[in-house]
C-alpha positions, 0 to 999 in steps of 0.5 A: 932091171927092176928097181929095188930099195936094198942095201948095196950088198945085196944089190950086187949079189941078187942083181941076176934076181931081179932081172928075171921074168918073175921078179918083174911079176911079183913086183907088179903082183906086190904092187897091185895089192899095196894099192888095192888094200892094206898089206903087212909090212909096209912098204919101205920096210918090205926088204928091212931084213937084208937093210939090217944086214948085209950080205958081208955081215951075215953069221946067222940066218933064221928062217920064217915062213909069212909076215904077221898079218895084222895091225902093227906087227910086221916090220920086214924081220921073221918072228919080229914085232914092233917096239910095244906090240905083244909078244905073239905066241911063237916069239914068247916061246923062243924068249923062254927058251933063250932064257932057259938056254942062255941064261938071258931074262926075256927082253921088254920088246919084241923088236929083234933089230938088235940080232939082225944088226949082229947078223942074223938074217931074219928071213921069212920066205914070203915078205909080205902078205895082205892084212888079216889074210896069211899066206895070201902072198905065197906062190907068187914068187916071193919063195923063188927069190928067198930061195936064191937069197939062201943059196946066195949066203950058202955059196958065198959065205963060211960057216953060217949058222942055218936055223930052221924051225918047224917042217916048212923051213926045213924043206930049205934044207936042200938049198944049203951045203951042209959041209960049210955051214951048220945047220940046226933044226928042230920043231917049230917054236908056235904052241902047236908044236912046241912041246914038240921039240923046240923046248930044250933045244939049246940052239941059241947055245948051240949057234953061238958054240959053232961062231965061237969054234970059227972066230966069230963073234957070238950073237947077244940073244 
């Protein structure tokens, strides 16, 4: 078996994962292109998500795409960045669209630490990428295991709520059954697209409605 740094939790659930043919290739892949040049996130937090939150914890699961791809933003959550590195873009959308939902003043850092210590799984389909080159680490294996950590969470778990922004992380959809867990989906929050339909679509308000109705705790956005 390959050896990967992950909390217990997910250690047992994924350990069928790791053993496959490709989960020892990317890590060769991953490896390769550490030692060759600098790559986002680093490495001790490749995995910060699922070390954040474990399996058992889970309520929320959001679903990003690539990690940032430059200097000092990237610390193994989707849309996240590090305490005193500028909002990018799409992560200044979602604050003023929690802030127009819930209420919630937009919060002096980036830094998305305390979702994932409530349960929600900041997950990006590819965890890492090479400095100022995005999607350089895609189709190499990565999608295959986020993949399986979806299906894991929808097959395990009870009313989950699955937020899916924008066309690519709704082409998850399939990997999630739909009568468990809620599903929510709606255009991408980046500037492109968010006038599109991100703006306005209450689904901070709307995941929180669905935990409450199923004894869980509410997430603090």
């Amino acid at each position: 078996m390959t050896h990967v740094n992950i909390e217990p939790s997910w250690a047992e659930a994924l350990k069928e994962e790791f053993e496959k043919p490709y989960f020892s290739s990317l890590v060769q892949f991953v490896r390769e292109e550490y030692s060759k040049g600098t790559c986002y996130p680093p490495g001790a937090l490749i995995f910060n998500a699922f070390n954040l939150c474990p399996l058992d914890k889970v309520k929320v699961v959001l679903i990003g795409q690539d990690p940032y791809h430059e200097p000092g933003q990237a610390h193994g959550l989707c849309f996240s960045v590090n305490d005193g590195v500028p909002f990018p873009p799409s992560l200044r959308n979602i604050f003023a669209e929690i802030q127009s939902d819930t209420g919630s003043p937009v919060p002096p850092t980036g830094n998305l630490t305390r979702w994932a210590q409530q349960g929600v799984l900041l997950l990006n389909a590819t965890l890492t990428v090479r400095a100022h080159a995005a999607g350089s680490h895609q189709k190499r294996g990565w999608e295959e295991f986020t993949d399986a950590v979806i299906r894991k969470v929808s097959e395990t778990k009870d009313h989950v709520v699955f937020i899916l922004w924008g066309s690519y992380a709704q082409s998850k959809m399939q990997l999630i059954d739909t009568s468990r867990h809620c599903v929510l989906r709606s255009a991408h929050p980046s500037p492109l697209s968010a006038y599109r339909g991100f703006f306005g679509n209450h689904h901070f308000s709307l995941c929180n409605q669905y935990l409450q109705q199923h004894g869980e705790e509410t997430i603090n956005w």
